[in-house]
C-alpha positions in Angstrom: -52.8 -100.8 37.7 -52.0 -101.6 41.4 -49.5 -103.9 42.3 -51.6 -106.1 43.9 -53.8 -106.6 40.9 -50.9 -107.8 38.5 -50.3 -111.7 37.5 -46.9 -112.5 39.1 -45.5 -114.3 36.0 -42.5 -116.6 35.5 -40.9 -117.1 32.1 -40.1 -120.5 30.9 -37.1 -121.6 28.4 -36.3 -124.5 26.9 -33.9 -125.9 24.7 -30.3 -127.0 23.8 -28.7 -123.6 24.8 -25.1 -124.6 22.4 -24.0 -122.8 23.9 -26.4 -120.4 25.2 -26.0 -116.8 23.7 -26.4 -112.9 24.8 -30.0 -113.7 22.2 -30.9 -116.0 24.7 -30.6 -114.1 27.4 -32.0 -111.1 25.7 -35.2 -112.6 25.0 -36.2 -112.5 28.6 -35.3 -109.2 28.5 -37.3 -108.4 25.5 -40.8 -110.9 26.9 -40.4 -109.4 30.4 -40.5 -105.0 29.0 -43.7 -106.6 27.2 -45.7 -108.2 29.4 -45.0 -105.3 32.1 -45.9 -102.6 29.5 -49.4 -104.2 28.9 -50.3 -103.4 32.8 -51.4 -106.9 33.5 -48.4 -108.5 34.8 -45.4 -108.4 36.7 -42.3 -110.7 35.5 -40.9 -111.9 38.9 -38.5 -115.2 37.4 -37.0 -116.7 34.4 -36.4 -120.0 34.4 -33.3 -121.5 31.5 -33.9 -125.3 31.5 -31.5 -127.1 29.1 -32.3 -130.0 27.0 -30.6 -133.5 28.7 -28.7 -135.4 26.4 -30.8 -137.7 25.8 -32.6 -135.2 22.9 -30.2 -136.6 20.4 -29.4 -133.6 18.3 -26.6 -133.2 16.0 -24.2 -131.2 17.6 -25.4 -131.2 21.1 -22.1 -131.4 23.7 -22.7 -132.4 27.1 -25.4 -131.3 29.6 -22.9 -130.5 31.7 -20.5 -128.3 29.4 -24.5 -126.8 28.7 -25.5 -126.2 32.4 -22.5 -124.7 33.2 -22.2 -122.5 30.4 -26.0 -121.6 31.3 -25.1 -120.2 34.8 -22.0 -118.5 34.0 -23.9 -116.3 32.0 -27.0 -115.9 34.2 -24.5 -114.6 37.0 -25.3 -110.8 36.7 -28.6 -111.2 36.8 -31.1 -110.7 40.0 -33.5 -112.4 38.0 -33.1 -115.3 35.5 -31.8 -118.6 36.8 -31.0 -122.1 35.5 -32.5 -125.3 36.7 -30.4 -128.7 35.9 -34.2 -130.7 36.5 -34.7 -131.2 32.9 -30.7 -131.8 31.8 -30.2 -134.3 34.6 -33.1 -136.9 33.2 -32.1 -140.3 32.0 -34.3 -140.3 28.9 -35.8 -137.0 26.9 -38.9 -135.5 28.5 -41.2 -134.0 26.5 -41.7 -130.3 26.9 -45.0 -130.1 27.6 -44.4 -132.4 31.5 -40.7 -130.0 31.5 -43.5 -126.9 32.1 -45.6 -129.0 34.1 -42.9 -130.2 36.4 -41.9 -126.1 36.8 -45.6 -125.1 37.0 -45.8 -127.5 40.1 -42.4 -126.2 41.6 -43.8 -122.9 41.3 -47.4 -123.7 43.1 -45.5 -125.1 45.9 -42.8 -122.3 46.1 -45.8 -119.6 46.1 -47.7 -122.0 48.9 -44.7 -121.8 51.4 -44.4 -118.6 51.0 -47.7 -117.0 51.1 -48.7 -119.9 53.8 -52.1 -120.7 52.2 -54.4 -122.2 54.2 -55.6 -125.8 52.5 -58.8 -125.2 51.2 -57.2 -122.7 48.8 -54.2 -124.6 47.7 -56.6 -127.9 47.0 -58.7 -125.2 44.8 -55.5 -124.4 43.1 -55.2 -127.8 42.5 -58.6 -128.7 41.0 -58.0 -125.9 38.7 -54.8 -127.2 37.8 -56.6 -130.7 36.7 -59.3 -129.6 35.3 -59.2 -126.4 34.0 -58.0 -126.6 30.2 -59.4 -123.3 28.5 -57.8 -120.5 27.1 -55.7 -118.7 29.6 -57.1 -121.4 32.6 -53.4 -121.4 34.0 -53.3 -117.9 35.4 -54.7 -115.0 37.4 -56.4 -117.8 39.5 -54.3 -117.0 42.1 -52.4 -114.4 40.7 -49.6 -116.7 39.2 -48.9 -117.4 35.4 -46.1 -119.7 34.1 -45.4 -118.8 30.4 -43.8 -121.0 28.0 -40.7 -118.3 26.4 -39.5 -118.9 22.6 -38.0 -117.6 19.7 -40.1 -117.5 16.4 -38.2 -120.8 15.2 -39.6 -123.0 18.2 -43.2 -120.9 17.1 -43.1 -122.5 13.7 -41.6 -125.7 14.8 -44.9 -126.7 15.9 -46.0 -127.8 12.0 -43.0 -130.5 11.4 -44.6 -133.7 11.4 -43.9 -135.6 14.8 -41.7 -133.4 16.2 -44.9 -132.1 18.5 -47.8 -134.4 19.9 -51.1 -132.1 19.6 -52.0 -132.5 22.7 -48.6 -131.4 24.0 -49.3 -128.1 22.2 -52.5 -127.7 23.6 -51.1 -127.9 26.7 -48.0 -125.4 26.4 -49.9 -122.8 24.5 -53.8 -123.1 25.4 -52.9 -124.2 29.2 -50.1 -122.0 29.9 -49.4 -119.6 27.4 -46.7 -118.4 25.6 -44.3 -115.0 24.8 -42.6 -115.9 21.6 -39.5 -113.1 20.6 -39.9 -112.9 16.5 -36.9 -112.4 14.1 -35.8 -110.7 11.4 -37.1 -113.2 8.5 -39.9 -115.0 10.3 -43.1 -114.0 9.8 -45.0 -115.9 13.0 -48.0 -114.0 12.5 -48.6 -115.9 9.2 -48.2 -119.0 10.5 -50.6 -118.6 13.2 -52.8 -117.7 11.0 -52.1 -120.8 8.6 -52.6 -123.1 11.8 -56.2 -123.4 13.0 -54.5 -125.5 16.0 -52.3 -121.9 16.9 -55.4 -119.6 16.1 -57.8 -121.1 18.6 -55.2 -120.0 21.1 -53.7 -116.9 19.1 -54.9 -114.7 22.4 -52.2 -116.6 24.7 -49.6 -115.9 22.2 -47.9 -112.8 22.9 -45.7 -111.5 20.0 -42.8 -109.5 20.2 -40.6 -107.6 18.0 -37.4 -107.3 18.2 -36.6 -103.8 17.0 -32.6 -103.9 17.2 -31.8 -106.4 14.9 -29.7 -109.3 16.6 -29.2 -112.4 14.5 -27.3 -114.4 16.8 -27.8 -117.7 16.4 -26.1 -121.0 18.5 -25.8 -122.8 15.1 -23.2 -119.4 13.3 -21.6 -119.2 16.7 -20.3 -123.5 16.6 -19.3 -122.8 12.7 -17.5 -120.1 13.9 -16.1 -122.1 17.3 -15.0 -124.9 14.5 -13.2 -122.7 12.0 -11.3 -121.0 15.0 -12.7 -117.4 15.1 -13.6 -114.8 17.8 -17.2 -115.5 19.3 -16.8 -112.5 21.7 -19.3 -110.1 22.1 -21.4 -112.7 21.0 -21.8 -114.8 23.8 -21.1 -113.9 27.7 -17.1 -113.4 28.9 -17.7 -116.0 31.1 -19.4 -118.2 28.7 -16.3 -118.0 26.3 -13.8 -118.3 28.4 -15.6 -121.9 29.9 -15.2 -122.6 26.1 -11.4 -122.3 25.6 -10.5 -123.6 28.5 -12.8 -126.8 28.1 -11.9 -126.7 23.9 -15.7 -127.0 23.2 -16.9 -127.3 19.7 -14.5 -128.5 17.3 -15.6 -130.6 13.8 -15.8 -133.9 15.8 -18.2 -132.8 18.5 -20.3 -131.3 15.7 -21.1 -134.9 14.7 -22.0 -136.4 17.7 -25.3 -137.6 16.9 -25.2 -137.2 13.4 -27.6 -139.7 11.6 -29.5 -140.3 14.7 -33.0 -139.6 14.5 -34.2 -136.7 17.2 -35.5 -138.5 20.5 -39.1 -136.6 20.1 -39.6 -137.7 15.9 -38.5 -141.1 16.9 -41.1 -141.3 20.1 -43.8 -139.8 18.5 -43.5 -141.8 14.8 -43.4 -145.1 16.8 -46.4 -143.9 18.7 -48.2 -143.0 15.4 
């Protein structure tokens, strides 16, 4: 397909990132060889946006410690980038307005630099507000935001009050998603099992994994706490930030503990 025809695309992660590991980073790898190989897009950015403190999970260190660690190991790369937006907020924000917020960063970024005239850019705009079927978030001017994910996040989506509905309407039927499956998981089954995930199955892309890789931010703490090597899992640099720092010992593992996750305790006082 010629280049001109393709939909520019920029991948979209969130989440506590601790600390953030080479899986993270491979998963953009992984979404951006499969969207390219389908001949309908081109991956131009990733986008890393860590969760602010304010999430309350058991076990989450400091945004800081997080966004640091985040661009240390996005250094190498001509690609993938870390934005301190979400992080930096005073309370938790929901994921859903966290893609929001970056879709309307990304409008205005493509606006200066393509210098559209204003009748299209206010047509961009209605079909931002009002557009709200399957897919309605790209090709309209060439430019996708896509919601990136590991198979975890995928099935996270069925504990109670940890998502609003709408919320997932938005992310997956507004914007669309690339979700990086695991040895383990079996996504596919759950989509199937969720008749909210199978009206929008066809903005789902799936992808396998074919080297296993069962790195996991939760193994590599244990390991931080009980005093063995993380390397090789996680970035040089990324390592190094933690020994000189001493992050993750068995007191910052229960920071938070017995509070109740900001978006279950939001979205049960709503309910």
């Amino acid at each position: 397909m010629d280049g001109q025809h393709l939909t520019k695309v920029v991948l979209l992660a969130c989440g506590s990132f601790n600390p953030i590991t080479n899986m993270h980073l491979r998963m953009f790898e992984l979404a951006r060889d499969h969207l390219e190989d389908t001949g309908q897009y081109r991956v131009v950015k990733g986008i890393i946006s860590p969760v602010g403190d304010a999430y309350k999970k058991k076990g989450l260190i400091e945004a800081r410690h997080r966004l640091e660690m985040a661009r240390l190991s996005t250094d190498s790369s001509d690609w993938i980038t870390v934005d301190p937006w979400e992080s930096l907020q005073p309370e938790w924000v929901e994921t859903a307005k966290v893609v929001r917020h970056y879709y309307k960063e990304m409008l205005e970024a493509e606006q200066n630099t393509d210098d559209l005239d204003t009748v299209k850019y206010a047509k961009k705009r209605r079909i931002e507000e009002n557009h709200f079927g399957a897919s309605s978030h790209q090709k309209k001017d060439g430019l996708q935001l896509m919601f990136l994910c590991g198979a975890d996040v995928l099935e996270s989506f069925g504990v109670p009050n940890l998502w609003k509905q709408e919320d997932i309407d938005e992310i997956v039927g507004r914007y669309g998603m690339v979700c990086i499956t695991r040895s383990g998981s079996d996504p596919h089954k759950f989509i199937h099992q969720s008749d909210k995930l199978w009206q929008y199955r066809q903005n789902i892309h799936m992808v396998r994994e074919w080297v296993t890789n069962e790195i996991s931010a939760t193994q590599v703490r244990r390991s931080l706490r009980r005093g063995r090597s993380v390397r090789y899992l996680l970035p040089d640099g990324v390592v190094h930030y933690i020994q000189e720092h001493a992050l993750y010992s068995a007191e910052s593992e229960q920071r938070n503990a017995g509070v109740v996750l900001a978006p279950i305790q939001k979205n049960t006082e709503v309910s």
